[in-house]
N, C-alpha and C positions, 0 to 999 in steps of 0.2 A: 630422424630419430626412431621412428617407429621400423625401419627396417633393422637396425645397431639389436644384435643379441645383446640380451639383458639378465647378467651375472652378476647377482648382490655380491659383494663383498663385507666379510663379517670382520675382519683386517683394523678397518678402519674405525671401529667403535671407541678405541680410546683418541683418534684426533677428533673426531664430532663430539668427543663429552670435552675435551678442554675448551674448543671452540664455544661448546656452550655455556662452561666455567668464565670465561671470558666474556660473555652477554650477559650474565647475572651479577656478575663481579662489574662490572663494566654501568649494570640499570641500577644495580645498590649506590655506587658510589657516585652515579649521576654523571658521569665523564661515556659522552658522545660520542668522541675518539671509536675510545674503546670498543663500545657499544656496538659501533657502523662498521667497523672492522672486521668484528668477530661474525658479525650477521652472514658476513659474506662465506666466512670459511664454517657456519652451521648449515649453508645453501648446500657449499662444494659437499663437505660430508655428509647432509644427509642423497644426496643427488650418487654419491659412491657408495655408500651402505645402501641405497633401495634396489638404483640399477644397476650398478657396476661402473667395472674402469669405462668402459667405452660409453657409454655415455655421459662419462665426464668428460672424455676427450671431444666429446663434441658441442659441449656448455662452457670449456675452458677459455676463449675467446671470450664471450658475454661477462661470465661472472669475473673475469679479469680488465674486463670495464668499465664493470661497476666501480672498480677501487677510484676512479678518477670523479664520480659522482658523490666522494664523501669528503666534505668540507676541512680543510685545511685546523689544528687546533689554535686556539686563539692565541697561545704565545707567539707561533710561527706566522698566523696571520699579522698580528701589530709587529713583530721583529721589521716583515715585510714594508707594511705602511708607515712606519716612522720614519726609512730611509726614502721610499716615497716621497714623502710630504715635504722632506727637507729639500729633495731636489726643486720640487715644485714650486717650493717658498725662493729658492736662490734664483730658478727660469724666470718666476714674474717678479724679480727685485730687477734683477739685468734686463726685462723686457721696461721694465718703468724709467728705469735710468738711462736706456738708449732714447725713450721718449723725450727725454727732459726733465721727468715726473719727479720732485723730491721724496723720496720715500727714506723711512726708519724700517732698518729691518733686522726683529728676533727671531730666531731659529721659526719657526713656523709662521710666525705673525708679520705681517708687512702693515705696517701706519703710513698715511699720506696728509694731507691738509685737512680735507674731509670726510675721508671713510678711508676704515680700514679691511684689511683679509686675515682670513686665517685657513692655512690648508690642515682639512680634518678628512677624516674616511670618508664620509657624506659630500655632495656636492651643497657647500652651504651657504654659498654666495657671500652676500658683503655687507655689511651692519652700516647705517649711517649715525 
């Protein structure tokens, strides 16, 4: 990086201010999403307004890494884990039943004679 000629680019000043409209807009309304998203494209912009294109071209790799570093939002997370769980609750009803095991089973909840389960996000074990 220290050899990459280094040409500010004045160009880009109005995508580094939405980006930053985006991070204020994003820390007001409390939505993380947003927030972790936009951080990244105020890195890209200001890293192109200080040095230039070419030292963006050679951060574009890293800071398009990051994007895999910022947590999925919570609708999309539980959308995920509810189809989860039901698989999970049908694997250990069919695993109980090739047993022999009488088991009751609602969408997530498995009952037996003496303890039951319940598949949740957390690994929660088993209630007696």
């Amino acid at each position: 990086m220290r050899d990459a000629p280094s040409r500010p680019s004045a160009l880009v000043s109005s995508s580094w201010r939405s980006a930053s409209g985006y991070y204020v807009i994003g820390s007001l309304g409390a939505e993380l999403f947003v927030t972790r998203v936009s951080l990244i494209g105020v890195v890209a912009g200001t890293v192109l307004y200080v040095f230039g294109w070419n030292h963006l071209r050679l951060v574009a790799f890293p800071l398009a890494f990051l994007v895999f570093m910022i947590p999925l939002p919570a609708i999309v997370f539980d959308r995920a884990t509810v189809s989860l769980q039901l698989v999970a609750s049908r694997m250990g009803e069919d695993l109980l039943r090739a047993a022999n095991v009488p088991v009751c089973a609602m969408e997530t909840f498995l009952r037996c004679r003496r303890s039951h389960w319940k598949s949740t996000t957390r690994a929660a074990g088993f209630d007696r």
